[in-house]
N, C-alpha and C positions, 0 to 999 in steps of 0.2 A: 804120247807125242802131242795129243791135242792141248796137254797142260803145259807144255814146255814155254810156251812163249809168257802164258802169265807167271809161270816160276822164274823165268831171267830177270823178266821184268822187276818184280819182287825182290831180286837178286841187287839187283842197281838200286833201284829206290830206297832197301834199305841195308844198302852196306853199310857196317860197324854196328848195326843196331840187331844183327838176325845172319844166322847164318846156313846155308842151303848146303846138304850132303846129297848127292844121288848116290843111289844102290842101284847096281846091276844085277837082280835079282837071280839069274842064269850063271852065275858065277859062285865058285863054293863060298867064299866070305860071304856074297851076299844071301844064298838059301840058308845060311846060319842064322846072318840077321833076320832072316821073313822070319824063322822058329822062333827066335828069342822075342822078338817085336808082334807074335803070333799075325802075321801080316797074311791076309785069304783069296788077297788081290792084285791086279797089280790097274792103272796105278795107285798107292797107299801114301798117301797126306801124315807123316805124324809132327806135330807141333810140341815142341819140348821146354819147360823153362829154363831160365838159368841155373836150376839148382839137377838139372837131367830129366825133373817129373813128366809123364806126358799128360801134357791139358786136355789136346783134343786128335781127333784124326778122321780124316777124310779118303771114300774110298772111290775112284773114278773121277774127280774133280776138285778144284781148289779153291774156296771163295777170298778172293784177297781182301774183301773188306775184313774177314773173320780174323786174316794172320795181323793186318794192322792192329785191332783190336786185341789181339793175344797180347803183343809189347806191352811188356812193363814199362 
């Protein structure tokens, strides 16, 4: 919850450029995803490229300078 407002924000700043899925991790679709995504926490940062790879991931907090920096 403490992330949320830097993830909106993120959300705005870079629309068409990135784009934000949340998972409800409490939900069967999303405890599939924590397995697949081996996710140990909640909350879990994962940062993806354009081709699906994940770059990086973050567990309890999100540094926006790092996501600007991910962009290609």
């Amino acid at each position: 919850m403490a992330a949320e407002p830097i993830v909106n924000g993120l959300e705005t700043e870079l629309a068409g450029e990135l784009e934000i899925l949340q998972v409800d991790v409490y939900t069967p679709s999303g405890r599939e995803l924590s397995k697949i995504y081996n996710n140990i926490g909640t909350p879990t940062f994962i940062f993806f490229d354009p081709n699906g790879d994940e770059v990086w991931r973050s567990f309890g907090s999100i540094d926006p300078d790092k996501v600007r920096e991910s962009l290609p």
